[in-house]
C-alpha positions as YAML, in Angstrom:
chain: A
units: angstrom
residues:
- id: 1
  name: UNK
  ca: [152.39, 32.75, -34.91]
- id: 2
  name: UNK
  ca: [152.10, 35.14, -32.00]
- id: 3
  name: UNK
  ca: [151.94, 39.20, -32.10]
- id: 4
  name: UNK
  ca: [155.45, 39.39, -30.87]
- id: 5
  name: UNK
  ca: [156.50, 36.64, -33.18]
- id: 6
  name: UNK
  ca: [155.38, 38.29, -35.84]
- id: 7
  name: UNK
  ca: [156.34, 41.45, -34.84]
- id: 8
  name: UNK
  ca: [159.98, 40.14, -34.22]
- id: 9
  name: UNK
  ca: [160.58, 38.63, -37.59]
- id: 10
  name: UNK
  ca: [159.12, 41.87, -39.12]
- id: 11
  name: UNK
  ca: [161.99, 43.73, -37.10]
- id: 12
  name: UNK
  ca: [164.42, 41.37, -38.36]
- id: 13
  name: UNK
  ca: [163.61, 41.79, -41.40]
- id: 14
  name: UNK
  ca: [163.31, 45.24, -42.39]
- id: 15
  name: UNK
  ca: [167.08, 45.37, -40.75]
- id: 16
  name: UNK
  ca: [168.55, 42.96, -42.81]
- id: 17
  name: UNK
  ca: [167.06, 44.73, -46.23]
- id: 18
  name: UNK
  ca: [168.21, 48.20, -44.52]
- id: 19
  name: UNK
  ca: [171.72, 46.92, -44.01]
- id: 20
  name: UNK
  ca: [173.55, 47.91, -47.50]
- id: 21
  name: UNK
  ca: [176.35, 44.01, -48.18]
- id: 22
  name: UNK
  ca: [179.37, 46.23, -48.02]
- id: 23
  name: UNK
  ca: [178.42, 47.19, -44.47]
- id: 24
  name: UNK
  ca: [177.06, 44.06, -43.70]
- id: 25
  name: UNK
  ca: [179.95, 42.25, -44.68]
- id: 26
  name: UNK
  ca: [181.81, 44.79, -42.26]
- id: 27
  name: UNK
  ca: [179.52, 43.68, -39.73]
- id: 28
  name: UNK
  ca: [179.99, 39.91, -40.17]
- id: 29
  name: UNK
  ca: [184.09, 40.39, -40.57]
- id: 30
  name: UNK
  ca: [184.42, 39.49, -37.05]
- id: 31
  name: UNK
  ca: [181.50, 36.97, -36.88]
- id: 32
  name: UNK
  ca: [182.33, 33.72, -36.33]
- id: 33
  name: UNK
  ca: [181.16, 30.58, -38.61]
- id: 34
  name: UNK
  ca: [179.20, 28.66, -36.03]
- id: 35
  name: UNK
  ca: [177.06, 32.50, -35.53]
- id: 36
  name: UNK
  ca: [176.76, 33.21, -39.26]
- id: 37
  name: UNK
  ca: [175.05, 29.94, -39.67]
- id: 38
  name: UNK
  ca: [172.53, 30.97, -37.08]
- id: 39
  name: UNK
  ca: [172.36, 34.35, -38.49]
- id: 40
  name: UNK
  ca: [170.83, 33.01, -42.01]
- id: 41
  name: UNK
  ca: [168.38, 30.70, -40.08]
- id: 42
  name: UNK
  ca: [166.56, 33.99, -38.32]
- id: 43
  name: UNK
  ca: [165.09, 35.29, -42.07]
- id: 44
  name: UNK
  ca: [165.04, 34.47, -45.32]
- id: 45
  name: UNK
  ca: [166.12, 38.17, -46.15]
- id: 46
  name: UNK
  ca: [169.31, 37.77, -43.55]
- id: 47
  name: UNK
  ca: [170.18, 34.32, -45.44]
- id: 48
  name: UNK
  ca: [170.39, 36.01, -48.75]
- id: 49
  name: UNK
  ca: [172.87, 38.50, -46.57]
- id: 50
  name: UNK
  ca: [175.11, 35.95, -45.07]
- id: 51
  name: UNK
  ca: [175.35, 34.46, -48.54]
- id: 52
  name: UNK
  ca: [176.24, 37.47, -50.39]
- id: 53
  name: UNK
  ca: [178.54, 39.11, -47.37]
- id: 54
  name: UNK
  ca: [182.19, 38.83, -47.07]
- id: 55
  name: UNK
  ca: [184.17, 36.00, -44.64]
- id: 56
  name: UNK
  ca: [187.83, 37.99, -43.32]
- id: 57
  name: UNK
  ca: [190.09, 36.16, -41.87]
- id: 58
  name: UNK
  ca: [193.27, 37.79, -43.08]
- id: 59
  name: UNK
  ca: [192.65, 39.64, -39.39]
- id: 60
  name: UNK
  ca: [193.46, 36.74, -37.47]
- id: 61
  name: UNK
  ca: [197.13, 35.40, -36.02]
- id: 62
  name: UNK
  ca: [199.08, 33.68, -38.03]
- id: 63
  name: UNK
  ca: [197.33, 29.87, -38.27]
- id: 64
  name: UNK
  ca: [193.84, 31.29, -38.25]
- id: 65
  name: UNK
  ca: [194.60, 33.99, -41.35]
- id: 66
  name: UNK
  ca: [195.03, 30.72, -43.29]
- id: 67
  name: UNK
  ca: [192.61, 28.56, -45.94]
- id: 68
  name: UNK
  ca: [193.65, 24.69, -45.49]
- id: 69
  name: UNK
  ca: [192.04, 22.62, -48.21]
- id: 70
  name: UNK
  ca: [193.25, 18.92, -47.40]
- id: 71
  name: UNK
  ca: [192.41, 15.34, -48.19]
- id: 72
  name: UNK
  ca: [193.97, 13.37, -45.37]
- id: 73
  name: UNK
  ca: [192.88, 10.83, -43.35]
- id: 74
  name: UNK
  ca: [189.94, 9.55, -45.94]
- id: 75
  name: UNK
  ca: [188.31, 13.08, -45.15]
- id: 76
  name: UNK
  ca: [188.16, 16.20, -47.22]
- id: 77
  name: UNK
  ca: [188.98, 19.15, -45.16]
- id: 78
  name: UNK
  ca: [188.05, 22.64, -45.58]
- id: 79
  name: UNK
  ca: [189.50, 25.11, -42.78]
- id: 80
  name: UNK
  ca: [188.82, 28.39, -42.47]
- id: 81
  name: UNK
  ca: [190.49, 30.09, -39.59]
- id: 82
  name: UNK
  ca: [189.41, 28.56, -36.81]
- id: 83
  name: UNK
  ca: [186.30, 26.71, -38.68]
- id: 84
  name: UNK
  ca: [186.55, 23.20, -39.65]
- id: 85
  name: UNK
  ca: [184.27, 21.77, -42.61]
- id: 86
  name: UNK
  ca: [184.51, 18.77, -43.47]
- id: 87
  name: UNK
  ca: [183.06, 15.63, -45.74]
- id: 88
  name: UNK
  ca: [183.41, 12.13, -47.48]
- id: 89
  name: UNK
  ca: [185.18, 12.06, -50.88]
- id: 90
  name: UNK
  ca: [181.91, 11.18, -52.78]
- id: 91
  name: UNK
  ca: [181.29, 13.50, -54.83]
- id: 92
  name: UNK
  ca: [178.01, 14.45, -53.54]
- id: 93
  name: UNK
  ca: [179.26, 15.04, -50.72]
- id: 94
  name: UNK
  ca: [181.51, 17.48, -52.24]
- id: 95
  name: UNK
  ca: [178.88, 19.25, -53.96]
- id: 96
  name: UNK
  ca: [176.91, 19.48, -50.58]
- id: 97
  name: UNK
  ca: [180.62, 21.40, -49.07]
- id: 98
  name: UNK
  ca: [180.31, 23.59, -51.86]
- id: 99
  name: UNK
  ca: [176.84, 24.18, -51.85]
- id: 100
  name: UNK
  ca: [177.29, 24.93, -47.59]
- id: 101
  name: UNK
  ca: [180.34, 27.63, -48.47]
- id: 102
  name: UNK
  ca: [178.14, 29.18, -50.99]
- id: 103
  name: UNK
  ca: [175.88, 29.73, -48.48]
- id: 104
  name: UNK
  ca: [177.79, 31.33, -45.39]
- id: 105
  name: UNK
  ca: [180.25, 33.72, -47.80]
- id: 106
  name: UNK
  ca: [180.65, 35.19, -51.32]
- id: 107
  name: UNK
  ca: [184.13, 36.20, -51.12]
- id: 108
  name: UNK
  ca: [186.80, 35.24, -48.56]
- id: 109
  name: UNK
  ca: [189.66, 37.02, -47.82]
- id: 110
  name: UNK
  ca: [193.29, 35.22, -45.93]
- id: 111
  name: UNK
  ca: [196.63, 35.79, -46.07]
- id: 112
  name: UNK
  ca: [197.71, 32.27, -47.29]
- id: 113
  name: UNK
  ca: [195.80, 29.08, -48.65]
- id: 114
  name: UNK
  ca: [197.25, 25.93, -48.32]
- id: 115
  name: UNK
  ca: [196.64, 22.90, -50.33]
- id: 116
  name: UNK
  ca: [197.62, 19.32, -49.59]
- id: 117
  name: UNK
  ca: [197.35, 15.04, -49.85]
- id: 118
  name: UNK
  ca: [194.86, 15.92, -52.49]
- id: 119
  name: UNK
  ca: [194.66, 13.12, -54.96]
- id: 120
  name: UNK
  ca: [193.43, 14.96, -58.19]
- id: 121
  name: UNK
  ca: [192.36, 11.68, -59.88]
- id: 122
  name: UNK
  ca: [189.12, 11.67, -57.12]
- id: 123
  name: UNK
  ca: [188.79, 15.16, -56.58]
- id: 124
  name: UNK
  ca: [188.67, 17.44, -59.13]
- id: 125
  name: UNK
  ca: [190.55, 20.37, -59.45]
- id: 126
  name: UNK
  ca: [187.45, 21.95, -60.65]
- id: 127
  name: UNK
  ca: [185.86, 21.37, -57.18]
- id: 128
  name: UNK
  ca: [188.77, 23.17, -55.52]
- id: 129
  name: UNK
  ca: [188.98, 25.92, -58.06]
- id: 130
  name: UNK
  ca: [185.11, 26.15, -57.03]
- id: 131
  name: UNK
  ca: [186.35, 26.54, -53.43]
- id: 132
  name: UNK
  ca: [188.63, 29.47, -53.97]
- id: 133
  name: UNK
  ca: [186.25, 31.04, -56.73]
- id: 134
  name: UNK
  ca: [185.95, 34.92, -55.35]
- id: 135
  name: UNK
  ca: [188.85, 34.38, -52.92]
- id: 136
  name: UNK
  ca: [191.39, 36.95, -51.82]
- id: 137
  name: UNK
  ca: [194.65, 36.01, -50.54]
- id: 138
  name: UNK
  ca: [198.56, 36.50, -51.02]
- id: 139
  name: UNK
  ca: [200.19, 33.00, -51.14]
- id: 140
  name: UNK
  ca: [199.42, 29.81, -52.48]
- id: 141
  name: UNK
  ca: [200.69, 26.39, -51.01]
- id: 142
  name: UNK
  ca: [200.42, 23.52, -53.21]
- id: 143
  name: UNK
  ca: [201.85, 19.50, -52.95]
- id: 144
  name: UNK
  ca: [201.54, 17.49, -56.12]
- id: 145
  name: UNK
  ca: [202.14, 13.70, -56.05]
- id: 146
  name: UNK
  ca: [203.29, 12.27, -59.56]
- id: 147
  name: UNK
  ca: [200.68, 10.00, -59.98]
- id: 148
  name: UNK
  ca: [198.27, 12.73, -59.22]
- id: 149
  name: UNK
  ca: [199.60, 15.37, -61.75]
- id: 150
  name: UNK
  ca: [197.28, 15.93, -64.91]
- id: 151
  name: UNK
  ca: [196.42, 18.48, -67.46]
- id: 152
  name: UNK
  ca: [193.86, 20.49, -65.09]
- id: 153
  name: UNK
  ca: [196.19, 20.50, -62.25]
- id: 154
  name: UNK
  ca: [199.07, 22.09, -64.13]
- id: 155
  name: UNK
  ca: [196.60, 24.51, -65.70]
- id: 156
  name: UNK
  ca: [195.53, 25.44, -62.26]
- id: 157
  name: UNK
  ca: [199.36, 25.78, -61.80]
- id: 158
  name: UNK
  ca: [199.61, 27.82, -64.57]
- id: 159
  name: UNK
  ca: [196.94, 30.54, -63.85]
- id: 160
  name: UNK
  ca: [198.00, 31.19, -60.54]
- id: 161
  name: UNK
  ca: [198.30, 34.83, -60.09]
- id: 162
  name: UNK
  ca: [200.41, 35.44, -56.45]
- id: 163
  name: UNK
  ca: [203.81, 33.92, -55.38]
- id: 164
  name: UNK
  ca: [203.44, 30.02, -55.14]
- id: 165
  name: UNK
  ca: [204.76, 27.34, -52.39]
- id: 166
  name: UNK
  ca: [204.97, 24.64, -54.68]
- id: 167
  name: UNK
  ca: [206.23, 20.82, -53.56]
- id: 168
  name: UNK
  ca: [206.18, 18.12, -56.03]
- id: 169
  name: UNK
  ca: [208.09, 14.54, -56.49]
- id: 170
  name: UNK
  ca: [209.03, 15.27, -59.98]
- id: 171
  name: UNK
  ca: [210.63, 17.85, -62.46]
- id: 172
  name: UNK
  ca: [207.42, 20.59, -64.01]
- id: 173
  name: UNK
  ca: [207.62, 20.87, -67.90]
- id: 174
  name: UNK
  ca: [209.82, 23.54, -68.44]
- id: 175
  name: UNK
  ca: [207.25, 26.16, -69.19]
- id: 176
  name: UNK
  ca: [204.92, 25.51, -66.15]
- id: 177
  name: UNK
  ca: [208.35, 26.07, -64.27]
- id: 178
  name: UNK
  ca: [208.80, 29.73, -66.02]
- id: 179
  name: UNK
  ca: [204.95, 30.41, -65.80]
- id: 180
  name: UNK
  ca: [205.08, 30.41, -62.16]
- id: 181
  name: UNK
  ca: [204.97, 33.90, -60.35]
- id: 182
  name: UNK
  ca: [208.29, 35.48, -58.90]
- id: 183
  name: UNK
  ca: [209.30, 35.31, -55.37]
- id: 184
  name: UNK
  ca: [207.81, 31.67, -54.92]
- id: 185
  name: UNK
  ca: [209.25, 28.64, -53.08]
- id: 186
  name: UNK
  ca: [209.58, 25.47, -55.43]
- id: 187
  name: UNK
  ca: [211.11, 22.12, -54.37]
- id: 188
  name: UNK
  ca: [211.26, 19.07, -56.66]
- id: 189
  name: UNK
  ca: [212.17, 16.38, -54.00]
- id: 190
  name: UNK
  ca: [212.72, 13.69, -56.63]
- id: 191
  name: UNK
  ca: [216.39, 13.56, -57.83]
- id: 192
  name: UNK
  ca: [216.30, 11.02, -60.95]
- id: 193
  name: UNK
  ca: [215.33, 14.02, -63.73]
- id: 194
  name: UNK
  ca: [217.12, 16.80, -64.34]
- id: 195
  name: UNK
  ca: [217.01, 20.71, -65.85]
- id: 196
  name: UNK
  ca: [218.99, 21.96, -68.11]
- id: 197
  name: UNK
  ca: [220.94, 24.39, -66.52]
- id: 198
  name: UNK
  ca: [219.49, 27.28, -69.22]
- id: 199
  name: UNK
  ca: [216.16, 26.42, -68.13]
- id: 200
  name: UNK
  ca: [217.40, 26.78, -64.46]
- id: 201
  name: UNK
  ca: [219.15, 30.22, -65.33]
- id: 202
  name: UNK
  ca: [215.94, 31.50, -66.20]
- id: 203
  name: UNK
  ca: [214.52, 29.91, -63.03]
- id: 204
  name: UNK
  ca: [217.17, 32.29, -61.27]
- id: 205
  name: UNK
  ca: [216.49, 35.07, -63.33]
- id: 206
  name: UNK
  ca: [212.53, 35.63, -62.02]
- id: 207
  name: UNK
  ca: [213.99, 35.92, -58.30]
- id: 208
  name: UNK
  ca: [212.42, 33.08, -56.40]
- id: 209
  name: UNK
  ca: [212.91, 33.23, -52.98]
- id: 210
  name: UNK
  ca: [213.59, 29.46, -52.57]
- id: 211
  name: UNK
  ca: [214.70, 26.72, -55.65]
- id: 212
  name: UNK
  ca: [215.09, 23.20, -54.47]
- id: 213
  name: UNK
  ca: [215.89, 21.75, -58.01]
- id: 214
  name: UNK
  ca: [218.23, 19.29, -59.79]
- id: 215
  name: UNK
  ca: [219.75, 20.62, -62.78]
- id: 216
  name: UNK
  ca: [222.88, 19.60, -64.83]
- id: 217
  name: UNK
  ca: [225.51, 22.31, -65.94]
- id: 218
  name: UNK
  ca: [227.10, 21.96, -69.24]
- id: 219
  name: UNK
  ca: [229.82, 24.15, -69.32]
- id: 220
  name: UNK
  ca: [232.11, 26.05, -67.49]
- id: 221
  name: UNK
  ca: [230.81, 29.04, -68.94]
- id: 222
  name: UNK
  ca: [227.06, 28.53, -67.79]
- id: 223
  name: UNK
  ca: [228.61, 27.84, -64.54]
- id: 224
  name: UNK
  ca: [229.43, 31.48, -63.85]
- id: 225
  name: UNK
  ca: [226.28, 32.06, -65.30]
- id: 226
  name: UNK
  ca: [224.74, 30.82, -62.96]
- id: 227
  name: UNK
  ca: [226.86, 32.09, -60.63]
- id: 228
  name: UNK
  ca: [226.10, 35.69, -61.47]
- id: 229
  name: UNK
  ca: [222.52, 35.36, -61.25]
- id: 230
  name: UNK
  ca: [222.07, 34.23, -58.17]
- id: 231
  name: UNK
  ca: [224.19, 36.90, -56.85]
- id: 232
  name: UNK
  ca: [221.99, 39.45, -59.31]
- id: 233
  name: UNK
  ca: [219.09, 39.45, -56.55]
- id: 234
  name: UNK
  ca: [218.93, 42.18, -53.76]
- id: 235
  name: UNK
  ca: [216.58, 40.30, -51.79]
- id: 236
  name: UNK
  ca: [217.15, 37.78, -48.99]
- id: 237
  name: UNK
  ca: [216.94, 34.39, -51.29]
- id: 238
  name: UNK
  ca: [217.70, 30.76, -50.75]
- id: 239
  name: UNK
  ca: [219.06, 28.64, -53.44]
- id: 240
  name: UNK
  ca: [219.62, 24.79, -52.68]
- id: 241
  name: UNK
  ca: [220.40, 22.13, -55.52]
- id: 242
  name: UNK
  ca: [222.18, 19.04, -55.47]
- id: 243
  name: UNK
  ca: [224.00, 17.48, -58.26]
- id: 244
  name: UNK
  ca: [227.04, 15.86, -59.74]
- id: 245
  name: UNK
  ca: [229.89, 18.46, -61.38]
- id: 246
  name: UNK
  ca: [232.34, 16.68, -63.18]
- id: 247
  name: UNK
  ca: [235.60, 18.13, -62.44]
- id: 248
  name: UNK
  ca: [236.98, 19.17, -65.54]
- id: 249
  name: UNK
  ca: [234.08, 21.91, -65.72]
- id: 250
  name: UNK
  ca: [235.31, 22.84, -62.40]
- id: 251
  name: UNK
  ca: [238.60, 23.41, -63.46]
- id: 252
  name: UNK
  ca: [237.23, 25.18, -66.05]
- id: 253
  name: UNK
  ca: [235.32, 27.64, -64.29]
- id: 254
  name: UNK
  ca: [238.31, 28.57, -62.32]
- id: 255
  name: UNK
  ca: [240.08, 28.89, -65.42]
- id: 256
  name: UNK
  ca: [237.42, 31.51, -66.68]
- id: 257
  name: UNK
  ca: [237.64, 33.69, -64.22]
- id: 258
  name: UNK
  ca: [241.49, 33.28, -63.57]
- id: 259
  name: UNK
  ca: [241.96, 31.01, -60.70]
- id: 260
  name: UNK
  ca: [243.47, 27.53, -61.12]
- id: 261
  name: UNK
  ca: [243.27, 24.58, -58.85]
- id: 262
  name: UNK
  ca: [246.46, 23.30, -57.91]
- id: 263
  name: UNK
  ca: [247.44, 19.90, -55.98]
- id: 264
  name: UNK
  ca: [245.55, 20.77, -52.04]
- id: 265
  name: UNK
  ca: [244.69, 24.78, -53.25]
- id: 266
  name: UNK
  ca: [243.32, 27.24, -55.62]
- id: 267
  name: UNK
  ca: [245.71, 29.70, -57.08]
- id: 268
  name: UNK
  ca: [245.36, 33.07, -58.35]
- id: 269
  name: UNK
  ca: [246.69, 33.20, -62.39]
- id: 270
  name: UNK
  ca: [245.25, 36.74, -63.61]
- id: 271
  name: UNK
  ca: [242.36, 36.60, -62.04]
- id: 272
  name: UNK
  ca: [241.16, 40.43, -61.01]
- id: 273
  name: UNK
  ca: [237.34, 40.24, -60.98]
- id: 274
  name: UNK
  ca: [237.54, 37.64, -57.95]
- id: 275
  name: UNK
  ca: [239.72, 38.05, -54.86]
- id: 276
  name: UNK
  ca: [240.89, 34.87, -53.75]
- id: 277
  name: UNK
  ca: [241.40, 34.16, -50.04]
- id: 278
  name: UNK
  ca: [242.73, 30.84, -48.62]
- id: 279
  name: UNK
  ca: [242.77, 29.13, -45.29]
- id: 280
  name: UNK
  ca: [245.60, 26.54, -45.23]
- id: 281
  name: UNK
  ca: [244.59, 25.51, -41.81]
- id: 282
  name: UNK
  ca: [241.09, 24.73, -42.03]
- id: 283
  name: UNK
  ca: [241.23, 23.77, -45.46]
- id: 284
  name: UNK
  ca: [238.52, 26.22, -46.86]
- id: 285
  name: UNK
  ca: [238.70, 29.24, -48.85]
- id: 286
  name: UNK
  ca: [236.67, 31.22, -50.80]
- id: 287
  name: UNK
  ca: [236.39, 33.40, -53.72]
- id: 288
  name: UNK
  ca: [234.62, 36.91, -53.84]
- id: 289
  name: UNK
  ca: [233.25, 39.05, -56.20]
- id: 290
  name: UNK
  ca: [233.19, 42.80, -55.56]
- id: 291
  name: UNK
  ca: [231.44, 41.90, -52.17]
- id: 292
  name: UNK
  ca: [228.46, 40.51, -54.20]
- id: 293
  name: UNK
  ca: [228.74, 36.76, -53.69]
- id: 294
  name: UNK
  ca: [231.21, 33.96, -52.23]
- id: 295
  name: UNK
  ca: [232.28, 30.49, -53.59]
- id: 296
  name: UNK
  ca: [233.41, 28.80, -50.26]
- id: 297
  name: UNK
  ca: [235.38, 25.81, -51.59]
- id: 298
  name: UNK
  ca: [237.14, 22.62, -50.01]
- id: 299
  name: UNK
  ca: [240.25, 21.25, -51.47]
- id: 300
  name: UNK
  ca: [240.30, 17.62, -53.33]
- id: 301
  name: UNK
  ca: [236.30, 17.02, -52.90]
- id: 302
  name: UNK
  ca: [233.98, 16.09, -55.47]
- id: 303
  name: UNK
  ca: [231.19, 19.02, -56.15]
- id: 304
  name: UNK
  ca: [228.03, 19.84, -55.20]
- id: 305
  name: UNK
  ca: [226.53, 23.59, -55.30]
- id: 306
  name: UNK
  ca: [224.47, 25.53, -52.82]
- id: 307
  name: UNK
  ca: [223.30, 28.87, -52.54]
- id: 308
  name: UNK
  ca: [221.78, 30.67, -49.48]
- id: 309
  name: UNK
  ca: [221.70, 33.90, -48.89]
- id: 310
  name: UNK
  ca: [222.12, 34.73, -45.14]
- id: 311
  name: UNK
  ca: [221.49, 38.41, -45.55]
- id: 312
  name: UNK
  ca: [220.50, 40.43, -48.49]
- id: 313
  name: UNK
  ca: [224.16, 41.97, -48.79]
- id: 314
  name: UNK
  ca: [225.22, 38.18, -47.82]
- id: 315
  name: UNK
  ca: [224.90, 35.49, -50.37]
- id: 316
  name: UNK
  ca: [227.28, 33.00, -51.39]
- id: 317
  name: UNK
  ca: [227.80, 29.85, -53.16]
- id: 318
  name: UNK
  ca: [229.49, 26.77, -51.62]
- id: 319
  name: UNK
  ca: [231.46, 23.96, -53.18]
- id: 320
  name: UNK
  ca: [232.00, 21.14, -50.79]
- id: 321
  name: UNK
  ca: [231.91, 17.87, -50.29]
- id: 322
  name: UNK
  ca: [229.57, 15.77, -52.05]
- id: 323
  name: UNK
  ca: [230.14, 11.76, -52.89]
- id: 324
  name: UNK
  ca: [229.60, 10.79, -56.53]
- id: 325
  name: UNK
  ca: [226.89, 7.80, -56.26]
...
């Protein structure tokens, strides 16, 4: 080795022991992946640093502030920002990924990690729990297949501590359901199972911001339930579920709060809580509460409910048509 060689990687390294990790990690928040990996090769002393600094890229626009963890295409994908990492499904090849992230960062900090076409029976949730150990970030975006769903993966569900976008092909145990943190997004896009609609009013009650969920209601009485709790939160929601009503419930619900369907209309009986409008023309009316919430109905039509909330002053409820398979 040369004076000046030697020199140089004397320089190099008394810098990287002067520079204290919070600062370096400041240093490296704008450093790019490709450059941290030729950072650690210029010392030993700067690869501890890299290792033990801080990755940010909750700075970035919108699709680079994101962690993407995906197993697509016969490839398991790591992004991070703009950095793409990638391997083979065998699991040393997983533990080489995890052994390379432990390496460029300690922590990493985005606004949103998204999780997808993962197929838990070959990857571990341990390995992606490994991934995200040290991690900061605001949302989580999971999809579950059925046949991928086990105990781990519904713990991992269950520890979860921010608001969850969660999309599954089949119905969560009740208490995974509840478990999950308010304000998430949770679709079940399989329609053959079925909550109970108390299990769904307590859904309601945690204020989701989205619930894409097939429940059955019982009564007329857990109807309005319902009813009332979606129109309980102040914040711009969206409710969607599909389902069968039979229409002696329906009746009864009117009933209950003092409307009555009669032959093509709704009528008013003693009904004082609700004021009743009706639209002979267009064959749509609707039924308010104190401003709080709507039931837009059409006349002679099976049921099916949805809720969205265009404003947060503006939600309602709509009963339309819906054929009975």
């Amino acid at each position: 080795m040369s004076d000046d060689d030697h020199s140089s990687t004397e320089e190099t390294t008394l810098f990287s022991k002067l520079l204290i990790p919070d600062i370096f990690s400041e240093v490296l928040r704008y450093v790019k992946m490709r450059d941290r990996v030729n950072l650690r090769l210029c010392s030993h002393a700067l690869e501890d640093a890299v290792a033990r600094s801080d990755l940010h890229i909750d700075h970035c626009p919108d699709d680079d502030s994101i962690m993407r963890i995906d197993g697509d295409n016969e490839m398991f994908t790591v992004n991070l920002g703009s950095a793409l990492i990638k391997c083979q499904f065998e699991d040393e090849e997983l533990k080489k990924l995890i052994l390379f992230r432990k390496r460029l960062f300690e922590r990493a900090y985005c606004k949103y990690v998204h999780i997808a076409n993962i197929n838990y029976n070959i990857i571990p949730i341990a390995r992606i729990k490994f991934l995200l150990c040290g991690s900061v970030f605001k949302k989580l975006s999971v999809t579950i297949r059925r046949e991928e769903y086990n105990e781990s993966v519904k713990d991992f569900i269950r520890e979860q501590k921010v608001p969850m976008t969660l999309m599954v092909d089949f119905l969560l145990d009740d208490k995974t359901l509840l478990s999950i943190r308010p304000w998430s997004r949770i679709s079940a896009f399989l329609w053959k199972d079925k909550l109970s609609d108390r299990t769904f009013l307590q859904l309601l009650k945690k204020n989701h911001k989205q619930l894409s969920i097939p429940f059955e209601i019982s009564s007329a009485e857990a109807f309005l339930d319902i009813v009332k709790a979606i129109a309980s939160c102040r914040k711009d929601q969206r409710i969607d579920f599909s389902y069968s009503v039979k229409s002696e419930i329906v009746d009864k619900f009117l009933l209950l709060i003092g409307l009555r369907r009669s032959a093509n209309t709704i009528v008013n009986e003693n009904c004082t809580e609700f004021a009743l409008d009706v639209d002979d023309s267009t064959f749509v009316g609707s039924i308010q509460r104190a401003g709080r919430y709507k039931l837009i109905y059409q006349k002679n039509v099976n049921i099916r409910v949805s809720h969205h909330t265009v404003g947060v002053d503006d939600p309602f409820v709509v009963i339309d048509r819906e054929p009975i398979m």
